[in-house]
C-alpha positions, 0 to 999 in steps of 0.5 A: 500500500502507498504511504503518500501520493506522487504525480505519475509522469505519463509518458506516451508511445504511439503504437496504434494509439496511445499508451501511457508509461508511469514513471514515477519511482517514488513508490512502485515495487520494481519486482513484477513478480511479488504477487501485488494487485495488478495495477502495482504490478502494471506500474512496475513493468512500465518502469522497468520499460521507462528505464530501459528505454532512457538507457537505449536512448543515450546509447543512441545518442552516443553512437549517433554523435560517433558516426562517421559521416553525414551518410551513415548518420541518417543510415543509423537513425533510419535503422533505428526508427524501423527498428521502434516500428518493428518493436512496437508491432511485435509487441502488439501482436505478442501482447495482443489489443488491450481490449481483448486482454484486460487488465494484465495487457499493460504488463504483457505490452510493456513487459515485450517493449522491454525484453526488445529494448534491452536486445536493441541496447546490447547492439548498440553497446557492440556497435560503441566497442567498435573502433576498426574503419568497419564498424557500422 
């Protein structure tokens, strides 16, 4: 149970409409798996995605600004904007519509979003490590 009240920050992702992610650490249980009421549970799993999501895009950032030409910039940013699609209708066919799954829909979507994420974070950490002239 909540000792105080904290303002959620919503954070909003487009898939096919829109999403809200709670990012407020003041009081959410990170552990998904505690056995807590659903919405607890829900909150936590936007966290964990909230979480994962600011670490990927500093990493992009970072290879972003280590790009080697105007060329492969743009060749990045392209790939990372087809990549989010490609996370988002992933996770929407894994997780389904929220209107067909109830109240665990937000921990299945956010629970996919994350589990990708962290994927697409491991490349980018490989893709920094690189220092040869055949990097990407």
């Amino acid at each position: 149970m909540r000792t105080h009240h904290a303002t959620l920050v919503a954070i909003s992702l487009t898939l096919f409409g829109t999403t809200t992610v709670w990012a407020d650490d003041t009081h959410i249980n990170r552990d998904c798996d505690n056995g807590a009421p659903m919405l607890e549970v829900n909150h936590c799993a936007s966290f964990k995605f909230a979480e994962a999501d600011a670490e990927m895009n500093e990493l992009y950032k970072e290879k972003l600004a280590s790009a080697k030409s105007p060329a492969s910039k743009k060749r990045f940013r392209d790939a990372q904007r087809a990549w989010l699609t490609f996370r988002d209708k992933v996770c929407l066919y894994e997780a389904g519509l929220d209107n067909e799954s109830g109240s665990i829909w937000p921990f299945h979507q956010f629970g996919c979003m994350e589990f990708y994420t962290k994927r697409r974070i491991d490349d980018f950490k490989v893709y920094l490590k690189c220092t040869t002239d055949d990097c990407p």
